[in-house]
Backbone bond lengths (Angstrom), bond angles and torsions (degrees), N, CA, C in turn:
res aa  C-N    CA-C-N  psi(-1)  N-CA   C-N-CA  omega(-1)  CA-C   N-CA-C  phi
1 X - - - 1.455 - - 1.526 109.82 -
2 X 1.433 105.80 149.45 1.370 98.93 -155.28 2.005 93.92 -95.15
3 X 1.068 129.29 72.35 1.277 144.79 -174.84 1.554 107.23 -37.00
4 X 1.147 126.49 -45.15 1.688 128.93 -175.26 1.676 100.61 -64.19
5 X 1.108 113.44 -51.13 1.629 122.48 -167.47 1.876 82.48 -66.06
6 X 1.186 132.67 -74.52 1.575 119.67 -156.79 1.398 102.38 -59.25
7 X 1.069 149.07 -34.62 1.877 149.08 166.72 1.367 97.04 -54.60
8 X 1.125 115.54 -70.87 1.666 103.92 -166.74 1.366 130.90 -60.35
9 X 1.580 121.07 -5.25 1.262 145.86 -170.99 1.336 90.08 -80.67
10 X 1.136 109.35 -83.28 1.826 152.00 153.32 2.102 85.99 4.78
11 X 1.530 101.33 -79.77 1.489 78.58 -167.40 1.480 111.87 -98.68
12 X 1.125 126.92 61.91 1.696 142.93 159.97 1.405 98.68 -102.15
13 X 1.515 110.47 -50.50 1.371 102.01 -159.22 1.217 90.98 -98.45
14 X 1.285 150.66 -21.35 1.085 123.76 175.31 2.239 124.22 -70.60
15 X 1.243 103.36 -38.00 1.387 129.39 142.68 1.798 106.64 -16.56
16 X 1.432 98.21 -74.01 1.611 101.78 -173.69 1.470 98.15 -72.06
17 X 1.202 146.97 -62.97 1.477 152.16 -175.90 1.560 95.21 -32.26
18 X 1.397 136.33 -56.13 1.190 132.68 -149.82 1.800 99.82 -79.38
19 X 1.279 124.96 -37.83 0.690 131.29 -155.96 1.590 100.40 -76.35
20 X 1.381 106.02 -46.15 1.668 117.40 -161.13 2.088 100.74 -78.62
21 X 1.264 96.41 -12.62 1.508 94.28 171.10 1.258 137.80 -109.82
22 X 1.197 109.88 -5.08 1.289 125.56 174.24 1.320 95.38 -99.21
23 X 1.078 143.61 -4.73 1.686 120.65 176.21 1.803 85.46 -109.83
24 X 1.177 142.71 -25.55 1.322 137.41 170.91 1.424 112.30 -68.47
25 X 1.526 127.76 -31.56 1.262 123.20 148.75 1.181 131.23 -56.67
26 X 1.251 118.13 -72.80 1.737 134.47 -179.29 1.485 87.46 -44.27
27 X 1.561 156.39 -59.93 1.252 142.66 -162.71 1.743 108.97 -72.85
28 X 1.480 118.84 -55.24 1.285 124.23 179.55 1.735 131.16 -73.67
29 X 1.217 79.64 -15.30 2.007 100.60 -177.72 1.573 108.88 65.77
30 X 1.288 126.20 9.94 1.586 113.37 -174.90 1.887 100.35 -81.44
31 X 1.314 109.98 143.19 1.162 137.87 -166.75 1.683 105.78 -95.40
32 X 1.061 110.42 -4.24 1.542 131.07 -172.98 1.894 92.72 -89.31
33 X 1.398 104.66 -70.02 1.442 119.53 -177.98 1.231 120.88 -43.85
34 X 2.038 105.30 -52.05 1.582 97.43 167.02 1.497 142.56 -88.60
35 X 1.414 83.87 10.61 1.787 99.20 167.23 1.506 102.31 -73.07
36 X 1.390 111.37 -39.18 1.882 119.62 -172.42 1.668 98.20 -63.50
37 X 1.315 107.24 -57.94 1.564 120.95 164.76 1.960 123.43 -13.42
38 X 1.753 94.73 -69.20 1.208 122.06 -162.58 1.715 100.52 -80.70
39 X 1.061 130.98 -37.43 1.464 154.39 169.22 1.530 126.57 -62.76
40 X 1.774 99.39 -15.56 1.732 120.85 178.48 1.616 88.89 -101.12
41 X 1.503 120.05 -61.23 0.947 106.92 176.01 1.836 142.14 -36.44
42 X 1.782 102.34 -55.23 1.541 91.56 -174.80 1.406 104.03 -96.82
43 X 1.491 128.16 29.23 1.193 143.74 168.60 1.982 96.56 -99.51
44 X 1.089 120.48 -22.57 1.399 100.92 172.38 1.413 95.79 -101.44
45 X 1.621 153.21 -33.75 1.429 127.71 169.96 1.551 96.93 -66.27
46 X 1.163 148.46 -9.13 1.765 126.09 -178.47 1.718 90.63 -85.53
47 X 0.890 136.81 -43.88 1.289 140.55 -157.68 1.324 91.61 -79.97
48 X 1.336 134.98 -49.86 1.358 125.46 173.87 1.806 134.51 -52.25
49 X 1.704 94.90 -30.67 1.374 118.02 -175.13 1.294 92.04 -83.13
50 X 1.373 124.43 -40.57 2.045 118.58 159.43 1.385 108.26 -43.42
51 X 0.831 106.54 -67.57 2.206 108.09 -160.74 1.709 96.70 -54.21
52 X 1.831 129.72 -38.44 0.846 100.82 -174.77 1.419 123.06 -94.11
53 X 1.687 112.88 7.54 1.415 112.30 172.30 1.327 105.04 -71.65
54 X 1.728 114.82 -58.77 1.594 105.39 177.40 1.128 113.70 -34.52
55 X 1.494 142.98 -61.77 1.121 150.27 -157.41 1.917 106.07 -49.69
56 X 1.542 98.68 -84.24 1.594 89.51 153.35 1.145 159.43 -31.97
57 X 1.016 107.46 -26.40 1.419 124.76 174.45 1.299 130.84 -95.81
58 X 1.828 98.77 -3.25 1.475 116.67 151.02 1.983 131.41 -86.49
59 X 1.928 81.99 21.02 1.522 84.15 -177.37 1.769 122.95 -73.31
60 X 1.047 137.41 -174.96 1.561 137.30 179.70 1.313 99.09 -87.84
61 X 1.313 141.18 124.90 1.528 120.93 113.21 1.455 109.74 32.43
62 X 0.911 98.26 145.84 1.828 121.09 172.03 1.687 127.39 165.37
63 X 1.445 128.77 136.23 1.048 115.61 169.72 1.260 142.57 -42.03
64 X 1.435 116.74 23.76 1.332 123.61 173.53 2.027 106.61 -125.88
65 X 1.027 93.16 -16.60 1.307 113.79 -176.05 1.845 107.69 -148.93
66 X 1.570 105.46 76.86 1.628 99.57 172.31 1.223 130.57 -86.53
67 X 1.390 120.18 15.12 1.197 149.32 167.43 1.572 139.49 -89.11
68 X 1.423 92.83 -13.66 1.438 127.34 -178.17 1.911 101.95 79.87
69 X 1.394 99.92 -147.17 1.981 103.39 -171.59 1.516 88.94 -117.31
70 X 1.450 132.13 0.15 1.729 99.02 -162.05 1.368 130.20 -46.70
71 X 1.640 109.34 -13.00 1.170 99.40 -173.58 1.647 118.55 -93.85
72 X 1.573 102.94 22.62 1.679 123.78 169.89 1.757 111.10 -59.26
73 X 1.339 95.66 -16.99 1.823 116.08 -158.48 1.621 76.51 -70.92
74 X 1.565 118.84 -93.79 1.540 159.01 135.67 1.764 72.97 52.06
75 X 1.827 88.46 -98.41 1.759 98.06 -169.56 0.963 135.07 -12.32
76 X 2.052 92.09 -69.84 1.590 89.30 -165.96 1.440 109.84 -88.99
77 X 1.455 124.13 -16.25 1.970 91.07 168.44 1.931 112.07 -52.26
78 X 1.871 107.47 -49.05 1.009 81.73 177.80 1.485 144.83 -26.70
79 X 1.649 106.43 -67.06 1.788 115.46 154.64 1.189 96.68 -35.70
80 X 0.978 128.04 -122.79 1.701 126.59 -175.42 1.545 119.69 17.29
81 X 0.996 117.53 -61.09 1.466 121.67 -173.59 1.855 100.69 -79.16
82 X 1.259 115.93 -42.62 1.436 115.50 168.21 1.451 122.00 -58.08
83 X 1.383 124.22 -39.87 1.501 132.42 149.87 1.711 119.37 -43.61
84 X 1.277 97.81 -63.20 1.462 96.81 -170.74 1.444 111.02 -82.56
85 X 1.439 141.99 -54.86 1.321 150.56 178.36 1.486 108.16 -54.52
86 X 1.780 127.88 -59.68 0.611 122.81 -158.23 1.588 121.16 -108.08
87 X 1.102 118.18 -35.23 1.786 112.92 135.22 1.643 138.92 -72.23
88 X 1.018 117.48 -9.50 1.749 127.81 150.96 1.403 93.11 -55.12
89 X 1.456 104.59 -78.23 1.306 115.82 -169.32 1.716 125.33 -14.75
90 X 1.598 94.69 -88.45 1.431 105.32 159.05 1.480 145.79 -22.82
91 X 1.710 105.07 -67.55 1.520 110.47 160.91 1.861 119.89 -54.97
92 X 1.530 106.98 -44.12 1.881 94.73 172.97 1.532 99.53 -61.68
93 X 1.538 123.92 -62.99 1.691 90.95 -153.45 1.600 97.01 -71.04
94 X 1.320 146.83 -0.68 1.654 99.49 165.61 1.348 109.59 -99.56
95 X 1.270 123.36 3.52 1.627 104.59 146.47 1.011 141.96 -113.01
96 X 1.763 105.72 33.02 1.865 114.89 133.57 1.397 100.83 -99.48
97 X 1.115 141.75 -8.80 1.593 134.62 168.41 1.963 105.91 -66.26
98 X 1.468 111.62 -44.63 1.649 122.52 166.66 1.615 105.69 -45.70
99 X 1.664 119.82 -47.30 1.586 115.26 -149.96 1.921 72.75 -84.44
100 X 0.882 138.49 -72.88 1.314 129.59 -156.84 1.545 121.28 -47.33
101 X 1.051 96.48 1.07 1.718 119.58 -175.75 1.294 108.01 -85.28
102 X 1.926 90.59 -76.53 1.587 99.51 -176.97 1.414 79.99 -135.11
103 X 1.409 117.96 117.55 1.359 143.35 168.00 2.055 90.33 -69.32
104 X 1.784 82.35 151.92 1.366 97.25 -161.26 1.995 99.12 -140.98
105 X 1.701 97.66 105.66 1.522 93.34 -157.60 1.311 107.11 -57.30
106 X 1.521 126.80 155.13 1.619 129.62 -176.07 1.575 108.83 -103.55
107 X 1.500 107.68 128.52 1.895 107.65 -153.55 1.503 84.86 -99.67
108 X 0.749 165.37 7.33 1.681 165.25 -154.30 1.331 118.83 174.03
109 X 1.143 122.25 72.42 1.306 131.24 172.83 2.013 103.64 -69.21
110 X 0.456 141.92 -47.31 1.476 150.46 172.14 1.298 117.46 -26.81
111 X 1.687 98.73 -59.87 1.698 108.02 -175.33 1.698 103.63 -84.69
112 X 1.819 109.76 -9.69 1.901 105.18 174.45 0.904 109.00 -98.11
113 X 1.452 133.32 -16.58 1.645 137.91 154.86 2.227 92.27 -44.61
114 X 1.205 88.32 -92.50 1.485 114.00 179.12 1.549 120.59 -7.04
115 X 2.157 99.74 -60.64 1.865 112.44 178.44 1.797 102.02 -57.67
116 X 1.131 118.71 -36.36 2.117 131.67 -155.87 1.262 97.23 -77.97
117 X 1.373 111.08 -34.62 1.794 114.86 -162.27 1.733 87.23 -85.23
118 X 1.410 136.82 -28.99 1.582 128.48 -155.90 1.576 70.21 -89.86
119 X 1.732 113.55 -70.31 1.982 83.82 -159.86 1.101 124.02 -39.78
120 X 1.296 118.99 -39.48 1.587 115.22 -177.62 1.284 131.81 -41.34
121 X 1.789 96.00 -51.01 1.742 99.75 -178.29 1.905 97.85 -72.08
122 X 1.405 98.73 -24.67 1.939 87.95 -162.99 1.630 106.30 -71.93
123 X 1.269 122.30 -32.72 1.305 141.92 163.75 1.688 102.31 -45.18
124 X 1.346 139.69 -64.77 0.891 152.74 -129.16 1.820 98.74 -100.45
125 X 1.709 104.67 -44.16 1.384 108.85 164.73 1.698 118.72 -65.91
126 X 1.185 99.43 -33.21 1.688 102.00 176.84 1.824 100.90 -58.98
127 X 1.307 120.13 -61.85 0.965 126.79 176.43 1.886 115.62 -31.10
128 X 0.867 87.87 -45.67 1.754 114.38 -175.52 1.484 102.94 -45.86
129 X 1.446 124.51 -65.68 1.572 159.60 176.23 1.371 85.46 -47.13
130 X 1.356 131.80 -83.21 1.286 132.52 -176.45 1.615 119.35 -38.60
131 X 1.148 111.60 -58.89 1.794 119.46 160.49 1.782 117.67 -36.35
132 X 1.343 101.55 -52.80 1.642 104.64 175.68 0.951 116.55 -55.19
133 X 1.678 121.49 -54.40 1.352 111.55 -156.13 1.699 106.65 -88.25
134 X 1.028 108.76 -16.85 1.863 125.00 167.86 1.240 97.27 -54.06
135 X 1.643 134.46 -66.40 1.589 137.26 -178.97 1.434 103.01 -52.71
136 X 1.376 123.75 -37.43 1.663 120.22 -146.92 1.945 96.97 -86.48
137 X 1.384 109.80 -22.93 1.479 120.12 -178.17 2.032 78.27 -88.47
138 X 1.121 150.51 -19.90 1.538 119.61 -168.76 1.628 105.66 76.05
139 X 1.161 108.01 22.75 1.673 104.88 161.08 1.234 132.21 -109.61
140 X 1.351 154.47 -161.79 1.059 173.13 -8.95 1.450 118.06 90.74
141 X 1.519 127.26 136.43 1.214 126.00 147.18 1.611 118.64 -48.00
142 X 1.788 93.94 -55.95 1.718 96.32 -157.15 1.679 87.81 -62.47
143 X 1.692 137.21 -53.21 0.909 128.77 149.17 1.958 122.72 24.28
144 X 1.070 87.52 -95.58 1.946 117.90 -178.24 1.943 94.01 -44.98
145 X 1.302 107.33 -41.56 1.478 99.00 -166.65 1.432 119.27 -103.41
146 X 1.402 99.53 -4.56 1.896 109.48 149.16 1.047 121.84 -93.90
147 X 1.397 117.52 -2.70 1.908 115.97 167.53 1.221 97.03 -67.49
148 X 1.387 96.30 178.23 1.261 110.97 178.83 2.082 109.49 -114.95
149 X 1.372 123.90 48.25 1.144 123.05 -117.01 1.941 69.29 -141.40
150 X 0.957 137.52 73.70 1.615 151.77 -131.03 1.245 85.01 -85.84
151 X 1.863 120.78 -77.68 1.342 134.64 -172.99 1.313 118.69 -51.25
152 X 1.847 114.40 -11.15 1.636 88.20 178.04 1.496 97.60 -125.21
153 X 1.615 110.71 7.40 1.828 101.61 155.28 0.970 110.01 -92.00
154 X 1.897 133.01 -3.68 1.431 126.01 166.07 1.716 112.89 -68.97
155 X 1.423 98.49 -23.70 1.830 104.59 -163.47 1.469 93.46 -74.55
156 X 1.807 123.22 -51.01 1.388 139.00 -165.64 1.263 106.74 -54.22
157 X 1.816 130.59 -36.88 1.074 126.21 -136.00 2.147 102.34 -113.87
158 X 1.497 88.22 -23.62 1.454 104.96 153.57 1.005 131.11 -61.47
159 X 1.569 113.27 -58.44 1.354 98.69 155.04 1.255 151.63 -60.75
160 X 1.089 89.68 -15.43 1.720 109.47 -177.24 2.027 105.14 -78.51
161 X 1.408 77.14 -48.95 2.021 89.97 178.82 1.999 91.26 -40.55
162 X 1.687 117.71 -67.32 1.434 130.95 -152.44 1.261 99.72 -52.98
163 X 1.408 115.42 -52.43 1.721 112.05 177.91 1.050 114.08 -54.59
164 X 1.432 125.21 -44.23 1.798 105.48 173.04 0.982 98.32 -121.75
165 X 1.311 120.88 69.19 1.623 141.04 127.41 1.644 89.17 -97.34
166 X 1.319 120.36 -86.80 1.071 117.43 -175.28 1.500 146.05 -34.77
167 X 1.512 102.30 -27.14 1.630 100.81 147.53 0.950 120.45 -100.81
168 X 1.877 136.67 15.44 1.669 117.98 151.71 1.755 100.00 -63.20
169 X 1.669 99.00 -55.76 1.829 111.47 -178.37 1.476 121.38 -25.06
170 X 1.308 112.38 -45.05 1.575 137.93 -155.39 1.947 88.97 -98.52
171 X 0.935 121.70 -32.36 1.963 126.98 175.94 1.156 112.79 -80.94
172 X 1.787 109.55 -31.14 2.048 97.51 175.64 1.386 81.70 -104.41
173 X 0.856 168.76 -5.31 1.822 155.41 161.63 1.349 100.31 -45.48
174 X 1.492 101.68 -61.05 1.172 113.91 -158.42 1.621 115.83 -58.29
175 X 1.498 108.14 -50.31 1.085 125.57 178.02 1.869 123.68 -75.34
176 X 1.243 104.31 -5.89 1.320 108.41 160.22 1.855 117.60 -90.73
177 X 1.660 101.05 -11.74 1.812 97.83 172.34 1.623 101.42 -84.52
178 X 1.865 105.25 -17.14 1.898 81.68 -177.31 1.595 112.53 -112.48
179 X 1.386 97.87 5.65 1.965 100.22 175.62 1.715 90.11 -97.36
180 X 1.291 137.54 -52.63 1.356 158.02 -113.04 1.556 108.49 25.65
181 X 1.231 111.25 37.27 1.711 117.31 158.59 1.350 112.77 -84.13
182 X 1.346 109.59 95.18 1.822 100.39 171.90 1.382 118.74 -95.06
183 X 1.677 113.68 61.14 1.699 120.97 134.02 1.129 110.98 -54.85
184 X 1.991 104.72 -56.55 1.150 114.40 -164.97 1.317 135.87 -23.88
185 X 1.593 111.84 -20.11 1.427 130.14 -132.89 1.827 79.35 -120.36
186 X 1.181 112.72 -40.26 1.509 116.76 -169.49 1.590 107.96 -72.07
187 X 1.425 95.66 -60.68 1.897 110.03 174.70 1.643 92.86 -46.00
188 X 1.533 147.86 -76.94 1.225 142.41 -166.90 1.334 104.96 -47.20
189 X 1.143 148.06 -29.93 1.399 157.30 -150.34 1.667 100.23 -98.84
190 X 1.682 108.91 -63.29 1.236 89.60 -175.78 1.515 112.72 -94.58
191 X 1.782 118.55 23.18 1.860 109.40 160.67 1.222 106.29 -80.67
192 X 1.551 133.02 -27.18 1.331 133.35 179.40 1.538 118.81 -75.68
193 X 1.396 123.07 -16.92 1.482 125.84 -172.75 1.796 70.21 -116.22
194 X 1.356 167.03 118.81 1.625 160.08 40.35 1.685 86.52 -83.87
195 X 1.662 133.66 -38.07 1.212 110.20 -153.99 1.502 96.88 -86.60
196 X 1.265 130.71 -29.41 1.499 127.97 -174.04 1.683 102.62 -77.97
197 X 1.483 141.56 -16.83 1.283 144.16 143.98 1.735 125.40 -46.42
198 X 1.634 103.06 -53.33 1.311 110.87 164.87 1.414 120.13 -55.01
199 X 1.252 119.99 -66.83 1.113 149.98 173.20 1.936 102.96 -30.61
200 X 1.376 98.78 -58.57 2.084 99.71 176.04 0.959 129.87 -93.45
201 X 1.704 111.46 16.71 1.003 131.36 177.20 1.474 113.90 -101.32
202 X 1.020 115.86 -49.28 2.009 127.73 145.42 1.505 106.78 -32.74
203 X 1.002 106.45 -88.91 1.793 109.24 -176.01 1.464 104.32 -53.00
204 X 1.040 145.14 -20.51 1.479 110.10 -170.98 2.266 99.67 -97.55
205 X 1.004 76.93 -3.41 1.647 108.02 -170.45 1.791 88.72 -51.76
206 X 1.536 93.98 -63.70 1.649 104.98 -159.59 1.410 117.64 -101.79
207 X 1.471 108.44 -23.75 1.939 104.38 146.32 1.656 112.28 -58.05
208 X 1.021 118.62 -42.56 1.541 115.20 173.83 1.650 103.85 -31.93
209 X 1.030 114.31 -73.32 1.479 126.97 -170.32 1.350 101.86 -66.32
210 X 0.955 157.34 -18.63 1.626 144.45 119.60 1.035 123.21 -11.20
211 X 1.353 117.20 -79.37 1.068 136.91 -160.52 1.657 101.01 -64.99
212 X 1.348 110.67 -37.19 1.770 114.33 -168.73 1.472 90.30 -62.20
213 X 1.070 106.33 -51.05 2.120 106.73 -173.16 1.499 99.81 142.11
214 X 1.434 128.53 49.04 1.417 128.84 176.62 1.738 104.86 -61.49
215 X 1.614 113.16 150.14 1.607 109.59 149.18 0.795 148.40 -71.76
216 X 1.781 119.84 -177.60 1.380 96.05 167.42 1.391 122.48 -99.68
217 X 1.501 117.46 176.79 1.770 114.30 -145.91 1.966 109.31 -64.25
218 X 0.905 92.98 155.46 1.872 94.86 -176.56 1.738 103.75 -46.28
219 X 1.226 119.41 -29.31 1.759 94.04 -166.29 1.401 91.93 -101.65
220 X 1.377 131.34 -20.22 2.322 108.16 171.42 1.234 73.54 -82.47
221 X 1.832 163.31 88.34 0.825 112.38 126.32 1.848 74.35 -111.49
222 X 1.306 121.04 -55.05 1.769 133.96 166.64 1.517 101.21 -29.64
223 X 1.357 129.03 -50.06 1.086 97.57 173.10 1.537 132.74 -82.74
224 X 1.199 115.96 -15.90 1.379 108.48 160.52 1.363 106.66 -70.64
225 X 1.453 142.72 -51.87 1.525 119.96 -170.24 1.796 110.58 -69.16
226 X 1.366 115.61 -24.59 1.457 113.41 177.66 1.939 95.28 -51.32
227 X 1.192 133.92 -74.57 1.813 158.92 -144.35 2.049 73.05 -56.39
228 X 1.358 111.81 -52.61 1.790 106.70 -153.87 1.766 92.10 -61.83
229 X 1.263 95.89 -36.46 1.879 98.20 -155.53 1.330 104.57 -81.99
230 X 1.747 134.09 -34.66 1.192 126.18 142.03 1.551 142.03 -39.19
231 X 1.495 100.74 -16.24 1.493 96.15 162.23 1.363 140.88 -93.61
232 X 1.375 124.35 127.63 1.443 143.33 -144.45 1.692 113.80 -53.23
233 X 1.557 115.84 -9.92 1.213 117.66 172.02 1.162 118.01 -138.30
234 X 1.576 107.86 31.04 1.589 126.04 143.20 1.251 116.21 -95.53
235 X 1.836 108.35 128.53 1.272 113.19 167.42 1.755 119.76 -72.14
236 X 1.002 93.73 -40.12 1.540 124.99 -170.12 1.584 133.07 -172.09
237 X 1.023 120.21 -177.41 1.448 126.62 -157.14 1.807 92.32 -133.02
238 X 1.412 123.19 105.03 1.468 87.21 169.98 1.933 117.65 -126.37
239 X 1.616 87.60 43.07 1.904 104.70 171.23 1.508 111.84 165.06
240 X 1.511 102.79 130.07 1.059 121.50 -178.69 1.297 127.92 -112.84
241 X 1.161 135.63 131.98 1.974 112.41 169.19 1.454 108.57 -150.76
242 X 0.634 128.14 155.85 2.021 148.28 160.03 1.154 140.61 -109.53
243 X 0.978 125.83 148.86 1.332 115.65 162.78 1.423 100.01 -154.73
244 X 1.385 128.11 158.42 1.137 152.44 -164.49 2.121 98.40 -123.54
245 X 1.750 64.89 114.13 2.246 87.10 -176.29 1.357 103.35 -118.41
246 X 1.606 110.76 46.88 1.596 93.64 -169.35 1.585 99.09 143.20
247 X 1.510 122.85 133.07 1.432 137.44 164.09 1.780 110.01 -28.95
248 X 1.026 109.45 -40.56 1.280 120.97 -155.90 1.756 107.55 -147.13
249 X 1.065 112.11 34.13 1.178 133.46 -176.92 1.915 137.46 -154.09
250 X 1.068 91.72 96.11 1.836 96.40 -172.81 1.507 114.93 -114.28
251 X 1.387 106.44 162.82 1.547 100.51 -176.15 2.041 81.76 -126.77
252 X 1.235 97.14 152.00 1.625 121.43 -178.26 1.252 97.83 -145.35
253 X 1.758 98.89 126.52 1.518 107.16 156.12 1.545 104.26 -139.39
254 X 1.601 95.22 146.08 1.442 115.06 -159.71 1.904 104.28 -105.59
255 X 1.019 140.28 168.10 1.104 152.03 171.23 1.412 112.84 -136.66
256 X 1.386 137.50 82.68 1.640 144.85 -152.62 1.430 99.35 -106.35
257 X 1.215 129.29 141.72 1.325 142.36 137.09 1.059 111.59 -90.53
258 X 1.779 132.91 113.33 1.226 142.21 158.82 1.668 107.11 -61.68
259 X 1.396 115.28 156.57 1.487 125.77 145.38 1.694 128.25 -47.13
260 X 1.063 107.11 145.63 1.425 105.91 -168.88 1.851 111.12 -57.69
261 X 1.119 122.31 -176.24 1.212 132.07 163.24 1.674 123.99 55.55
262 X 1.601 108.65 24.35 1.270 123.75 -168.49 1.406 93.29 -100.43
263 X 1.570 131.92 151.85 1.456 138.30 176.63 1.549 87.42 -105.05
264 X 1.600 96.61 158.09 1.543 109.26 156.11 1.363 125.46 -35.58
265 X 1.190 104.51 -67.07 1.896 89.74 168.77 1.674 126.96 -52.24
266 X 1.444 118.57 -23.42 1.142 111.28 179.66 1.776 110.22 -71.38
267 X 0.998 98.09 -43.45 1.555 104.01 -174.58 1.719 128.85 -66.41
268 X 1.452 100.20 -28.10 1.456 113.21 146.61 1.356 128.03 -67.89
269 X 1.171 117.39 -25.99 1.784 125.83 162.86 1.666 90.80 -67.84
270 X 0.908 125.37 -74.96 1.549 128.25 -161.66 1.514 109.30 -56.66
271 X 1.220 117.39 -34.70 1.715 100.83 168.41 1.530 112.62 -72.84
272 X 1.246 118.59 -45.97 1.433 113.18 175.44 1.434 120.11 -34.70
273 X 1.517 106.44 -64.63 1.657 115.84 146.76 1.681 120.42 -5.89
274 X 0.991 88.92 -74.42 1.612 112.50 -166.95 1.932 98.41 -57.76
275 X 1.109 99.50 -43.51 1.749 108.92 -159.22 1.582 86.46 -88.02
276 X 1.288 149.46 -29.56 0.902 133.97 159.97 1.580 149.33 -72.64
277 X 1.488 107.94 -29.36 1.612 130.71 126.78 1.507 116.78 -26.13
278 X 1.486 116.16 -76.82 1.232 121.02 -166.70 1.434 121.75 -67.55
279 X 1.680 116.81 -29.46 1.547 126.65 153.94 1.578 115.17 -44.22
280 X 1.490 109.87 -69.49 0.804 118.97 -173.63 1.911 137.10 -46.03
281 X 1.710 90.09 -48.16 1.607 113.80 149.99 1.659 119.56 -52.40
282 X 1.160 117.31 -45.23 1.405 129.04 -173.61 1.871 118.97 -150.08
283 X 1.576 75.99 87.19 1.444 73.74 173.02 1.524 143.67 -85.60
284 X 1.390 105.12 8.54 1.328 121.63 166.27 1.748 119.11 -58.30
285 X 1.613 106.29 -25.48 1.243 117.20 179.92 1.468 111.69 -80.83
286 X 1.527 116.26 78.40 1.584 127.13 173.57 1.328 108.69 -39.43
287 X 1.397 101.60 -64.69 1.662 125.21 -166.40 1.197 126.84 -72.64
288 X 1.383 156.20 72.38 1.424 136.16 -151.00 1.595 89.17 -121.81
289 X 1.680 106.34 135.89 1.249 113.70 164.84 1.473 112.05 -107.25
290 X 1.290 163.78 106.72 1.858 148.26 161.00 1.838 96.34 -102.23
291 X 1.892 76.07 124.45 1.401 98.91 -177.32 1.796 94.11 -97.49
292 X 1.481 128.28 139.19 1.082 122.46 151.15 1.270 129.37 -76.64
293 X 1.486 135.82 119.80 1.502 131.04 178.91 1.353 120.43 -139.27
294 X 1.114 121.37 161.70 1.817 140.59 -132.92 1.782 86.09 -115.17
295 X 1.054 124.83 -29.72 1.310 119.68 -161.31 1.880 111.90 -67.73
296 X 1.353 116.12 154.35 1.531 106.46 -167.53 2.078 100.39 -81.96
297 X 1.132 113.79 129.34 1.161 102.60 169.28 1.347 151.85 -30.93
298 X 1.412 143.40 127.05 1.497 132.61 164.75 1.537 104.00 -126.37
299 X 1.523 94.10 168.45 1.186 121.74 -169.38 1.051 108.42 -72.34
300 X 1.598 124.12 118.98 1.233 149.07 -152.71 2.141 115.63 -95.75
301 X 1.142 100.52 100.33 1.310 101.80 166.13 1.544 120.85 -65.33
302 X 1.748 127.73 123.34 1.121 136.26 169.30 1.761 95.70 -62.36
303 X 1.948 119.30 137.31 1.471 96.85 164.22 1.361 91.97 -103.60
């Protein structure tokens, strides 16, 4: 997926969103609008703290890092999702928790009908961008949100939050032009700052475990040890582990018992073997370590 093109989309429209709602707030006073406002905003620094993890995390290898940065990705959605989910979050619901306090009459309902209805469609086009390039890779939504691919289920899930942010926003708007009770405006304000809390509270949940050094999932892990243990001058396998350094990037190290009666040179032919199989099958596995060992095999737990 072409990740630079969905960020940069991401903060155009979010850019214009911020702009067109905060002057539709600050003029109309609805608390609905500047939640949309406040929510464009740390949705363009989370989206920004995306573009520069990708960026980083396209660094080389180096003796300070022989692993390369992928896990630069990891971080900054985390930040990202802590910016946007969890400080968005906060500031809207206590200022629809403020309008329910001391309700704050709305002088232009027209132009806050008007700002909710543009995020919506602009929200909805962002969404759009995201859909393409998901089809154009031959994937899946549910796909995108079982990767492990942080920065562009942080981009997906924002938008997704804004669209229904934007029609709770656009339901107490609405309903404060036909009660002229402007709670309405507060209650819409603070369902959109509990759902952008919920919402970064999930994701930072499971980048956490990234970032700690999670594996990879139980069946690439069986099928890579099934491919080792099928080969004709493996006895056995007796340790496996992973870790995931990157969306698209894992390190595997193997612990092999060869068959008896192999010389040093044979067994260096046979890992090459092995490391070339297992690339080839899965190329997410950058890193491959195969240790040769003397020990008699056991039955190998996937972690």
């Amino acid at each position: 997926m072409r990740s630079g093109v969905v960020v940069v989309a991401t903060l155009i429209v979010d850019a214009v969103l911020f702009a067109v709602n905060l002057a539709v707030a600050l003029e109309g006073g609805s608390r609905a609008v500047l939640s949309q406002a406040v929510y464009a905003i740390t949705d363009l620094v989370g989206g920004a703290l995306i573009l520069w993890g990708i960026v980083a995390s396209n660094s080389p290898p180096n003796p300070r890092f022989p692993f390369g940065r992928g896990k630069e990705r990891f971080f900054w959605a985390f930040s990202a999702g802590l910016v946007t989910f969890s400080l968005a979050g906060s500031l809207v619901a206590v200022s629809g928790l403020l309008e329910l306090v001391h309700p704050v009459p709305l002088s232009d309902l027209p132009s806050d009908l008007a700002a909710v209805a543009a995020t919506l469609v602009a929200a909805g086009a962002s969404l759009s961008v995201i859909f393409h390039e998901v089809r154009r890779e031959g994937q899946t939504v549910s796909q995108l949100l079982e990767s492990h691919h942080q920065g562009m289920k942080t981009i997906f899930l924002q938008d997704v939050v804004s669209v229904a942010g934007a029609v709770v926003a656009l339901t107490g708007i609405g309903l404060v032009a036909v009660t002229s009770n402007t709670r309405f405006d507060g209650i819409a304000a603070t369902i959109v700052g509990g759902l952008l809390l919920v919402t970064g509270f999930a994701l930072a949940a499971e980048t956490r475990e990234l970032l700690v050094g999670r594996a990879m999932s139980v069946d690439e892990g069986r099928a890579i040890l099934s491919l080792v243990e099928r080969y004709p001058f493996v006895r056995g396998v007796l340790g496996m582990q992973s870790m995931l350094l990157g969306p698209d990037d894992v390190l595997v190290t193997l612990r092999v018992n060869f068959v008896d009666g192999l010389t040093t040179d044979d067994i260096e032919m046979h890992i090459d073997h092995l490391r070339f199989s297992i690339r080839s099958g899965f190329p997410q596995v950058r890193h491959l370590i195969i240790e040769p060992v003397s020990e008699r095999p056991r039955r190998q737990a996937i972690p």
